[in-house]
C-alpha positions as CSV (number, residue, x, y, z in Angstrom):
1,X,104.6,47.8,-120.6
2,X,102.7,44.9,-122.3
3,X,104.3,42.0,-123.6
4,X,103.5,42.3,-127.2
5,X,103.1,45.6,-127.9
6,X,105.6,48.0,-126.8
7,X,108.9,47.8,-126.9
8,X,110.7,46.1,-124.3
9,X,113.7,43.6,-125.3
10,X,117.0,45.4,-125.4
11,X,119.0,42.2,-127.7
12,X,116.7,42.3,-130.6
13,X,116.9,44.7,-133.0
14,X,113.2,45.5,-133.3
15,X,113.0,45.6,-129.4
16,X,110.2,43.7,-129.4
17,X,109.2,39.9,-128.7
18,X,109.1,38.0,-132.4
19,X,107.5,34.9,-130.8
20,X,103.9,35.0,-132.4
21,X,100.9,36.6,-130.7
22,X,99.1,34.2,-128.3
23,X,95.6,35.8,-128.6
24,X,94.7,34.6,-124.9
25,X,98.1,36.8,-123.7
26,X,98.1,39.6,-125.9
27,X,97.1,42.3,-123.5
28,X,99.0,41.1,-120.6
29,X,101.7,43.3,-119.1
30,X,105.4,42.2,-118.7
31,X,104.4,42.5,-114.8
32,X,102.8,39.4,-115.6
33,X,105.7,37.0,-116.1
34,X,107.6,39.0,-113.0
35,X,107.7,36.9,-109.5
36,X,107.7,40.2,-107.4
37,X,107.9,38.8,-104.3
38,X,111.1,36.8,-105.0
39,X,112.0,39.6,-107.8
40,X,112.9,37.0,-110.3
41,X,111.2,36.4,-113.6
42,X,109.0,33.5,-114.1
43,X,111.4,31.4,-115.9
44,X,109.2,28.1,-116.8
45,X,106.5,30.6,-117.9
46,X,108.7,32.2,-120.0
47,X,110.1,29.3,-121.6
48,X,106.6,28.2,-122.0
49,X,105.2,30.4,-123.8
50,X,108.3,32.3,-125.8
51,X,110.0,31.1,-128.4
52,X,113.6,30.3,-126.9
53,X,115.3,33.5,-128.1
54,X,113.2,35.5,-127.3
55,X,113.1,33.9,-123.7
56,X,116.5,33.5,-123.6
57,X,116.8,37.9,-123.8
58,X,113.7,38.3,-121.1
59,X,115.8,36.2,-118.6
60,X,118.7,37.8,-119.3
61,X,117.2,41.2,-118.5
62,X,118.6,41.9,-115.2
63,X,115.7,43.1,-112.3
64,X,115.6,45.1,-109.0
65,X,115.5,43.4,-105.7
66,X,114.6,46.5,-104.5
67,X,111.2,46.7,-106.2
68,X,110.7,49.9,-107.6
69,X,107.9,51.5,-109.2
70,X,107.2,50.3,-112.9
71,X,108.7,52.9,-115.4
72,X,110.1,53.1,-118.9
73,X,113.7,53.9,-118.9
């Protein structure tokens, strides 16, 4: 799932991220702002780079400690 393209945010009506496109991060996958090992999202990243609703519905988006494969539900 890539961050800017598809849709992924389940609060905003468009179900996408509104924040505008960072050329440098455009093609990047939502993997991307995932800690896997500690199966938490990368919260100062986030905030970093999102504007703050739309980081404030990526953190709220609740993800498996049990680390299962990728796939779009």
């Amino acid at each position: 799932v890539q961050v800017w393209k598809d849709k992924w945010i389940p609060k905003l009506d468009t179900f996408k991220i509104t924040t505008p496109i960072n050329p440098l991060l455009y093609y990047e996958n939502v993997s991307t702002i995932i800690d896997k090992e500690r199966a938490v999202w990368k919260s100062k990243l986030i905030n970093s780079i999102f504007l703050p609703h739309d980081a404030e519905s990526i953190l709220a988006i609740p993800l498996s400690s049990a680390s299962p494969m990728d796939q779009r539900v």
